[in-house]
C-alpha positions as CSV (number, residue, x, y, z in Angstrom):
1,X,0.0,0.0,0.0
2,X,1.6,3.6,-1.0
3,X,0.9,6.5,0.7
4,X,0.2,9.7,-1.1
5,X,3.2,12.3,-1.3
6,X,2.1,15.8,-1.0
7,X,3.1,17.3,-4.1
8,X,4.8,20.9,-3.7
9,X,4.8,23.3,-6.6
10,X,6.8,25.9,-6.6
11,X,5.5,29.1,-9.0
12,X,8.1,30.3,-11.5
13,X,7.9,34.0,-11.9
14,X,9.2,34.4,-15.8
15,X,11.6,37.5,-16.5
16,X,13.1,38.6,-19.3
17,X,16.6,37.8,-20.0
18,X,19.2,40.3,-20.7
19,X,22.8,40.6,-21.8
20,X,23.6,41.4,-18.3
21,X,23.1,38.0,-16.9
22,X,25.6,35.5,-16.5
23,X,24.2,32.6,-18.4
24,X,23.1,35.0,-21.4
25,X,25.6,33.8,-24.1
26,X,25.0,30.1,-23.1
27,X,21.3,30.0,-23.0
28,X,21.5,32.1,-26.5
29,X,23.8,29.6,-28.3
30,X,21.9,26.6,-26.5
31,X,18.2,28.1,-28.4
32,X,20.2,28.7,-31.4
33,X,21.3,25.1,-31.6
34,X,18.3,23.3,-30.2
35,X,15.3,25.2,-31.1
36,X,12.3,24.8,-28.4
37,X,8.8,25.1,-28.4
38,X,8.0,28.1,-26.5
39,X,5.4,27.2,-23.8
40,X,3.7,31.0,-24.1
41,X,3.1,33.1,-26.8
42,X,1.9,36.2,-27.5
43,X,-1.5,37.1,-29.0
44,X,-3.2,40.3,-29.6
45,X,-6.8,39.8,-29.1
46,X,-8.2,43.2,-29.8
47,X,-9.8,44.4,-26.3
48,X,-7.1,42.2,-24.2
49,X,-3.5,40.1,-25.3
50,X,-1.4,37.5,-24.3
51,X,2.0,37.9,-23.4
52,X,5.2,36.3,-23.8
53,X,5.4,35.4,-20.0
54,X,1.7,34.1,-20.0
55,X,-0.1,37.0,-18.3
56,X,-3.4,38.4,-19.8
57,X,-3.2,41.9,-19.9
58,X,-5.3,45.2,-20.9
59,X,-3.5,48.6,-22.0
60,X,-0.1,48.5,-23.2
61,X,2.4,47.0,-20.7
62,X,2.6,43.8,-19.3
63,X,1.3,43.3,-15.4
64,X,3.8,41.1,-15.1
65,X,7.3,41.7,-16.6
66,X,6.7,44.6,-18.1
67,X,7.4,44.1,-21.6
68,X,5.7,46.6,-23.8
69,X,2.4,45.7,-26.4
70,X,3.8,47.2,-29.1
71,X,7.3,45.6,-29.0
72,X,6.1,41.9,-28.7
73,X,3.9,42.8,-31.5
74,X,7.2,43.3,-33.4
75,X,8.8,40.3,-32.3
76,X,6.4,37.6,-32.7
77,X,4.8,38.4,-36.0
78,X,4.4,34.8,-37.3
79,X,2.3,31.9,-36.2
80,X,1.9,30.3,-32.8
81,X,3.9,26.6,-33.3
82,X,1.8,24.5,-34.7
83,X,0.0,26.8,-36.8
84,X,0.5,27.0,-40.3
85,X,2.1,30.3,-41.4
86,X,0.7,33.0,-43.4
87,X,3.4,33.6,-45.2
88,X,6.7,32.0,-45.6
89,X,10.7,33.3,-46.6
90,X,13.0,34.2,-44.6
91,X,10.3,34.8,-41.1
92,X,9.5,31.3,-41.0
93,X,13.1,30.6,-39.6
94,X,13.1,33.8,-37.3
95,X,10.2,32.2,-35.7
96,X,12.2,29.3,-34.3
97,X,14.9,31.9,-33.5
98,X,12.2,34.2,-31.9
99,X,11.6,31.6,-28.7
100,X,14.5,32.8,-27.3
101,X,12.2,36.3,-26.3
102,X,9.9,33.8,-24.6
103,X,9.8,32.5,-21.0
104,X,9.6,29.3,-19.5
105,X,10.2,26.8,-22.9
106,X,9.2,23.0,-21.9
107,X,11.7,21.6,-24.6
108,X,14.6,19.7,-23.3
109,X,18.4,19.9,-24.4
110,X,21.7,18.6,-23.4
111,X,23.6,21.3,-21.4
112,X,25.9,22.0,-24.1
113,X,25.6,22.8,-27.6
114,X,26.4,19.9,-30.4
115,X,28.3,20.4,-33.4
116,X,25.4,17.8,-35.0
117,X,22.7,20.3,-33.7
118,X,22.6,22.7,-37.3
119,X,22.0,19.4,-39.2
120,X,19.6,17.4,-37.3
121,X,17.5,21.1,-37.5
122,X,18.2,21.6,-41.1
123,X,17.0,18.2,-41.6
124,X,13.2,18.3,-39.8
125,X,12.8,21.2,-41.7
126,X,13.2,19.1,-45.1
127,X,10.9,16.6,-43.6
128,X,8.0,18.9,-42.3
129,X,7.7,21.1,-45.8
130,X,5.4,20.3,-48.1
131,X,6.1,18.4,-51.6
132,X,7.1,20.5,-53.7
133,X,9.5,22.8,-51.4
134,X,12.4,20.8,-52.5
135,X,12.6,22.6,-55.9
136,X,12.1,25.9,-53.4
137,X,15.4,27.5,-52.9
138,X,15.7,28.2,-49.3
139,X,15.7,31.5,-47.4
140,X,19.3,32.8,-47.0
141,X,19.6,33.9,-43.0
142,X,21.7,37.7,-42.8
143,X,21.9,36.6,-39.2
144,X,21.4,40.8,-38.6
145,X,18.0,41.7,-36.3
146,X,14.7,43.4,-37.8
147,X,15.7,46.7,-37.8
148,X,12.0,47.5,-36.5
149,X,12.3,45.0,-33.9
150,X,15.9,46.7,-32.5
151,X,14.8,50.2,-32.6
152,X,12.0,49.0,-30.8
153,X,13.7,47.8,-28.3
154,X,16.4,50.8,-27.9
155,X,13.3,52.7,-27.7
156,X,11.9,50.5,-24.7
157,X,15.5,50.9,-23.1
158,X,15.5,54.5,-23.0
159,X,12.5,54.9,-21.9
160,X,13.0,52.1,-18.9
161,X,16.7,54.5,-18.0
162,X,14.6,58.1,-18.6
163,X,12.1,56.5,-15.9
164,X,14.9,55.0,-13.7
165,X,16.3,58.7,-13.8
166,X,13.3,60.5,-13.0
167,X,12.8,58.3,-9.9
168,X,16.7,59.3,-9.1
169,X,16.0,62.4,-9.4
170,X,12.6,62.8,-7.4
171,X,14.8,60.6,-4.6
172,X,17.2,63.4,-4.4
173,X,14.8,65.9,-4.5
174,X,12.8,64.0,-1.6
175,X,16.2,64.0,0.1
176,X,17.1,67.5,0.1
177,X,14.2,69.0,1.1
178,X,14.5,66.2,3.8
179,X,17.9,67.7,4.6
180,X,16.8,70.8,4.4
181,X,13.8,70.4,6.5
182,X,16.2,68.6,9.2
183,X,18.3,71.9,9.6
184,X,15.9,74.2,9.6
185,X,14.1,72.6,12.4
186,X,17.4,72.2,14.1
187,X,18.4,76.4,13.5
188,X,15.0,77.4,14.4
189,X,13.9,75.2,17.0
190,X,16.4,72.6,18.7
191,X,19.2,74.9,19.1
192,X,17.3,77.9,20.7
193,X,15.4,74.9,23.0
194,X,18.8,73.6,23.8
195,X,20.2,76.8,24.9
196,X,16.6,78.0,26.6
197,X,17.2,74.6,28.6
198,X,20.7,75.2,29.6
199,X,20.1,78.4,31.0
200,X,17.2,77.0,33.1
201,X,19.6,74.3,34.4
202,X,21.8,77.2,35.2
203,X,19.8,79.6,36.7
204,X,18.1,76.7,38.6
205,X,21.7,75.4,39.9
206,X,22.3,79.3,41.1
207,X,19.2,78.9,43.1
208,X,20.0,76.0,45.1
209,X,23.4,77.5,45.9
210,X,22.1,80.5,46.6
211,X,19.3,78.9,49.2
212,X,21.6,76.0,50.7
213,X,25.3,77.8,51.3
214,X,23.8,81.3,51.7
215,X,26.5,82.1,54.3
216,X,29.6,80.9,51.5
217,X,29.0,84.0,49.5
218,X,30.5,86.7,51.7
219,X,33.7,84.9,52.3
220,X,34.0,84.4,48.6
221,X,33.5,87.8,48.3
222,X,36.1,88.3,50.9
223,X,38.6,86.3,48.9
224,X,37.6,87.7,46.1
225,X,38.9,91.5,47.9
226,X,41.9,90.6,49.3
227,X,42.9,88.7,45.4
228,X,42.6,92.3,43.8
229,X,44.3,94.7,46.7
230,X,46.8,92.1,45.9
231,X,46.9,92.0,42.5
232,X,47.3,96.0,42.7
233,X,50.0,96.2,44.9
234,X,52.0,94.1,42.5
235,X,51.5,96.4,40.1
236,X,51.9,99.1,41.9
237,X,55.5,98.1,43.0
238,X,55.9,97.2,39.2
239,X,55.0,100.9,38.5
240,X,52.4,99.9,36.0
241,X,49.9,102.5,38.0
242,X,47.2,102.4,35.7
243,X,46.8,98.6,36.1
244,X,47.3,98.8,40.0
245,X,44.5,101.8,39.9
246,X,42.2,99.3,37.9
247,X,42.8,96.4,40.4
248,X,42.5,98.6,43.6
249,X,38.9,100.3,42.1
250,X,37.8,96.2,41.3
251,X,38.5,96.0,44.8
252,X,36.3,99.0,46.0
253,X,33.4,98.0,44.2
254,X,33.7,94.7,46.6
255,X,33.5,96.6,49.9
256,X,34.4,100.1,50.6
257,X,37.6,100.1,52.2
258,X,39.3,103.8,53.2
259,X,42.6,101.9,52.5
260,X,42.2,100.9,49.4
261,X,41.2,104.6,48.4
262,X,44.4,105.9,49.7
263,X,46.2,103.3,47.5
264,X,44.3,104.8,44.3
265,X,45.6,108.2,45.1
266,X,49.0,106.8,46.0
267,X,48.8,105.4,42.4
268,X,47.5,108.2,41.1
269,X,50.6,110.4,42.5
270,X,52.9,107.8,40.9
271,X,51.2,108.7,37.9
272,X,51.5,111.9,37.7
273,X,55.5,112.0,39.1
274,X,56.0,109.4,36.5
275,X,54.7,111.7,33.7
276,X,54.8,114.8,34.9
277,X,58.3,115.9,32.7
278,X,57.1,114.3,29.1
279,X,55.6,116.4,26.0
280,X,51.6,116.6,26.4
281,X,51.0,113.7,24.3
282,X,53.2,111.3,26.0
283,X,51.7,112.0,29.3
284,X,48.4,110.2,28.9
285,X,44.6,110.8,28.6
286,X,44.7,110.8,33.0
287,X,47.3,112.9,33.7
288,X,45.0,116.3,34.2
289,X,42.4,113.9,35.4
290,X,44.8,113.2,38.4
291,X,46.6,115.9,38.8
292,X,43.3,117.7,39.0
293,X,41.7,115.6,41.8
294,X,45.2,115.3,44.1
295,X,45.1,118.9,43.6
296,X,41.5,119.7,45.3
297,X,41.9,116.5,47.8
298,X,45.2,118.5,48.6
299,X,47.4,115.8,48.1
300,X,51.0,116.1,50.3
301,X,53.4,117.0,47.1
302,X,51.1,117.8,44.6
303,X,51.2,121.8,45.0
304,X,54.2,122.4,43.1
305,X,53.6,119.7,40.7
306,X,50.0,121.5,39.9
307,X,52.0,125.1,40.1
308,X,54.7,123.9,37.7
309,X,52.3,122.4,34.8
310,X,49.5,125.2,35.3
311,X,51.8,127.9,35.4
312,X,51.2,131.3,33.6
313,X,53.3,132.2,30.6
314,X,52.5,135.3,28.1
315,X,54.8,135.7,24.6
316,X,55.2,139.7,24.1
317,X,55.6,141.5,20.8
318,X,55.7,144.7,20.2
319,X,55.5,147.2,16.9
320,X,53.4,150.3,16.5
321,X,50.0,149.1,15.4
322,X,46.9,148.6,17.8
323,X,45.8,146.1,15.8
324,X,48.9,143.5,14.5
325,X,49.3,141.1,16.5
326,X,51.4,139.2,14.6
327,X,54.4,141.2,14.0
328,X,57.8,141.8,16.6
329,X,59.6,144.8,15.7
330,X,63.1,145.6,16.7
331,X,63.6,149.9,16.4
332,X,60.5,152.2,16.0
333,X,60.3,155.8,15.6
334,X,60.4,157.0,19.8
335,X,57.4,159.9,18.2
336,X,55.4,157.2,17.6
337,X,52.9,155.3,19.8
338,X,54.4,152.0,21.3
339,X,52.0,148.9,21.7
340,X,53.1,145.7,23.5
341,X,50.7,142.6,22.9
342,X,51.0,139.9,25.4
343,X,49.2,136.6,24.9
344,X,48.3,134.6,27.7
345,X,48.6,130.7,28.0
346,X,48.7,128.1,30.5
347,X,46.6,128.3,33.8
348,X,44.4,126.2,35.3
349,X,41.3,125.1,33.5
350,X,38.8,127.5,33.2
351,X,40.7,129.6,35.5
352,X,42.0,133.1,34.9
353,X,44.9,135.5,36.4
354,X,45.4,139.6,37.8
355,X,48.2,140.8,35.9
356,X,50.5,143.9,35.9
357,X,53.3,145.0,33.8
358,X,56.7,147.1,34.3
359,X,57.9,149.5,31.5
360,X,61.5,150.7,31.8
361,X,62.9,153.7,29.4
362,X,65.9,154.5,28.2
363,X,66.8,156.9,30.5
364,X,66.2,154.6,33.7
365,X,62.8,155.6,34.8
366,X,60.0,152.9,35.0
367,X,56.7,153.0,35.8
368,X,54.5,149.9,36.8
369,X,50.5,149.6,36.2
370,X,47.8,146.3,36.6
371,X,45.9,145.4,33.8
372,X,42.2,146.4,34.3
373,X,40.8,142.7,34.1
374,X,41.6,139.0,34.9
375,X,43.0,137.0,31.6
376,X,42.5,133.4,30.5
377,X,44.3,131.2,28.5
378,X,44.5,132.6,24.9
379,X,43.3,136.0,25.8
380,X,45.6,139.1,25.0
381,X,46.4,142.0,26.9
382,X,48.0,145.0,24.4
383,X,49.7,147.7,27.1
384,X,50.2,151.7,25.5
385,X,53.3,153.3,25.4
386,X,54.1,157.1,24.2
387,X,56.7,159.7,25.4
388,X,54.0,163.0,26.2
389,X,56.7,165.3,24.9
390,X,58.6,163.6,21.9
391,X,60.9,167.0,21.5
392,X,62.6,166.2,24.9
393,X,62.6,161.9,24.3
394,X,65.5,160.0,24.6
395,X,66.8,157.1,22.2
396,X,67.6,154.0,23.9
397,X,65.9,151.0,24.5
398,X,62.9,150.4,25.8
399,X,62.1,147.5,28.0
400,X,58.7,145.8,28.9
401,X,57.3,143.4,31.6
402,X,54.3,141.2,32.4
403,X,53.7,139.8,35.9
404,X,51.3,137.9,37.5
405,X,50.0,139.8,40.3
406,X,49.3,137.0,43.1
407,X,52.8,135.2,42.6
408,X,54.6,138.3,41.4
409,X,56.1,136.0,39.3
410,X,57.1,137.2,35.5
411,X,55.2,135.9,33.1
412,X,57.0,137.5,29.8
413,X,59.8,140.3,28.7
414,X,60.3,142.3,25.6
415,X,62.2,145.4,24.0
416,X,62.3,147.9,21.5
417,X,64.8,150.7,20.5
418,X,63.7,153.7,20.0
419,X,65.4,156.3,17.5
């Protein structure tokens, strides 16, 4: 007794064949020499056809591999086997070739082509025709393709690679705008959230410090202090005063401290002794500044220093016009008036001095007057001078002097002879 075995079939889905494949030149020469009978064929049946691969189809394209309507229509212009062709020649024998666009042949054949192949098929072909067919010269194979047939099918290749690209390139598209998406949202939203988190985390961390070692900030503060009274006193015995003023006012700002404030004037007077001898520009947007404040906090040593850069000075010339101030004569005619124009500089800012003047002729005599008003710096005092009988003058020289009337001190000399 036999039990029944379960038969398992397994579906062949057909596919076309392509130069690509490894097995393409053998299965090519193996249909060339053994001719098959294809086991599907196509038919065109008006509303619906029959492709190579078996599947029914509506519309142009096969559902299942693909191949196009119009292209098998091409190939497989002759009779299905078994069928007696329409017409005969040369297609007859491209039918047999043509199999090798089907799928799925239920012929057999040895694994490798036979030399003896060519002439068993050469001679079925004299059995099967008809009486008659021997006096029938036979069609001469070109072994070259329909031309119809291959431009159909370079058409149906460039069209499968044009669709191949267009999926490329809507991939690509699909992918930048992705990418582009990806960064945006990154830009606009994750990196602001990241740092709108970090400075919770932050400001959070601060608060629990702040609540649980309340009493650590002051000595931190402390040590904080004593770091930049130290850090100034460095530079202060580097005599980098400017640094050690910075570090001393960082300081301050800590705790008020009267000893700290008497090391930034102590800096400040280092300045100011350090700079006090150098042209105007070398001495350095501060010095006035300084020399200024020691001078109204009355600074031990800064009198003379503030005396000595604030002094008064006055250039004299003298000719015989009230209104030239620009040129210095050396003789003038002694019956003429005599003017002397002084021009003050230096001073305080915004401050202004009493002045008198000393005019000695050239007999001896002198005489000594104050200006009416105060002068500033860059104002001009222009002193009169005549003989009041000109018969009776004397020639000689004639000698002027400015003073400063608080100090006494000389501001300015000049002299003229007279003739």
């Amino acid at each position: 007794m036999t039990k029944d075995k379960a038969v398992t079939e397994t579906k062949y889905i057909p596919r076309p064949i392509t130069p690509e494949d490894e097995s393409y030149r053998d299965v090519m020469m193996l249909f060339t020499n053994h001719p098959v009978q294809p086991k599907y064929w196509f038919e065109d049946f008006g509303d619906y056809w029959s492709c190579s691969c078996g599947q029914i189809n509506r519309g142009d394209t096969c559902s299942n591999c693909g191949l196009e309507r119009e292209l098998l229509r091409k190939l497989f212009i002759l009779h299905k086997p078994g069928e007696s062709p329409d017409e005969g020649g040369p297609d007859g024998e491209r039918a047999e070739a043509g199999v090798a666009f089907a799928q799925g042949g239920d012929g057999t054949s040895e694994d490798t082509p036979s030399e003896e192949a060519p002439d068993r098929a050469a001679g079925k072909k004299k059995e099967d025709a008809p009486c008659g067919a021997d006096d029938e010269p036979e069609p001469e194979e070109d072994g070259e393709p329909d031309a119809d047939a291959v431009r159909a099918a370079e058409e149906a290749d460039l069209r499968s690679r044009r669709r191949k690209t267009k999926r490329i390139m809507i991939i690509l598209i699909v992918l930048l705008l992705l990418l582009g998406g990806g960064l945006a949202f990154f830009y606009y939203y994750a990196l602001p959230e990241y740092h709108r988190q970090h400075d919770l985390r932050t400001n959070a961390a601060k608060d629990v410090l702040s609540h649980s070692l309340p009493a650590a900030l002051e000595p931190l503060d402390d040590i904080r202090f004593d770091a930049w009274v130290r850090a100034g006193d460095a530079e202060y015995n580097n005599r980098k005063y400017e640094k050690a003023i910075e570090y001393y006012q960082k300081a301050l700002d800590l705790h008020a401290d009267s000893n700290v404030q008497q090391k930034i004037l102590t800096a400040k007077f280092g300045y100011v002794t350090a700079n006090m001898n150098k042209d105007s520009e070398e001495q350095g947007e501060h010095f006035e500044d300084y020399l200024n404040e020691l001078h109204k906090k009355k600074y031990p040593g800064i009198q003379d220093i503030y005396r000595r850069h604030f002094s008064w000075k006055a250039s004299i010339l003298v000719n015989d016009d009230l209104e030239d101030e620009s040129n210095d004569e050396e003789t003038l005619d002694l019956a003429d008036p005599i003017y002397f124009h002084s021009t003050i500089t230096g001073g305080p800012p915004d401050d202004s001095v009493a002045l008198y003047y000393e005019i000695v002729w050239p007999d001896g005599t002198s005489e000594r007057n104050n200006v009416p008003s105060s002068r500033g710096s860059g104002e001009t005092v222009t002193t009169r001078c005549a003989y009041t009988a000109p018969a009776n003058a004397q020639e000689g020289r004639l000698t002027f002097k400015l003073f400063n009337s608080s100090t006494h001190e000389m501001l300015g000399t000049d002299s003229v002879w007279l003739e």
